[in-house]
C-alpha positions as CSV (number, residue, x, y, z in Angstrom):
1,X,0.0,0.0,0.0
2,X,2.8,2.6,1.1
3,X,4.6,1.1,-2.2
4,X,1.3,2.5,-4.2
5,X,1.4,5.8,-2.6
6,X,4.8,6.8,-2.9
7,X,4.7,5.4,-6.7
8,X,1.4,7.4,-7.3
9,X,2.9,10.4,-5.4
10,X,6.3,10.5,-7.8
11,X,4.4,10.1,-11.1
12,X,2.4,13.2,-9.8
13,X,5.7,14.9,-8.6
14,X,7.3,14.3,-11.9
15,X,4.1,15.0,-14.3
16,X,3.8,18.5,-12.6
17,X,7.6,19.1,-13.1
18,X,7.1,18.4,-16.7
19,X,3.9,20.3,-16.7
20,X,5.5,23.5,-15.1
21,X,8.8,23.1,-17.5
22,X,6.7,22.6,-20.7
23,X,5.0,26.0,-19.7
24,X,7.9,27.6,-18.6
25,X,9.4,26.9,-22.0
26,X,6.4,28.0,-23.8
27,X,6.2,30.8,-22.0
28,X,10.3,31.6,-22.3
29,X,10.7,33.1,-19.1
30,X,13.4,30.5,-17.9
31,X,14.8,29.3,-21.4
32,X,18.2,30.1,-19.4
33,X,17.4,25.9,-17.8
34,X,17.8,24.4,-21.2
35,X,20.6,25.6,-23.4
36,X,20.0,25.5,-26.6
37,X,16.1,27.0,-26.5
38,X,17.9,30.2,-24.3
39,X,20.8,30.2,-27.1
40,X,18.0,30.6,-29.4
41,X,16.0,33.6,-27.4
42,X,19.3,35.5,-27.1
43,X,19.9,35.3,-30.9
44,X,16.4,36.4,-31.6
45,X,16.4,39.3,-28.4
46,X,19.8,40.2,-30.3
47,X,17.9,40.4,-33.8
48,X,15.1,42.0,-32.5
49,X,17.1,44.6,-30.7
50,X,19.7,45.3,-33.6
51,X,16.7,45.8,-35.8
52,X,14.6,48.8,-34.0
C-alpha cells in the first residue's frame, strides 16, 4: 500500500515538473534551464534589438 502511494505520489511529482517546464518553455521566461532554446531567445532578443 505505502509502495502505491509513494509510486502514485512520484508520477504526480514528476508529471507536474514536466507540466511546469513545458510552460515555462512556452512561455520563455526561464529558457536560461535548457541551453540551446535560451541560445536561441538571445539570438532572436539580439535580432530583435539590432533591428529597432
Amino acid at each position: 500500500m505505502s509502495l502505491y502511494k509513494d509510486t502514485s505520489l512520484f508520477a504526480m511529482i514528476s508529471f507536474g515538473l514536466i507540466i511546469v517546464a513545458f510552460l515555462l518553455h512556452m512561455f520563455g521566461f526561464y529558457t536560461s534551464l535548457w541551453a540551446t532554446p535560451s541560445e536561441i531567445t538571445i539570438s532572436r532578443l539580439a535580432k530583435g534589438y539590432s533591428g529597432l
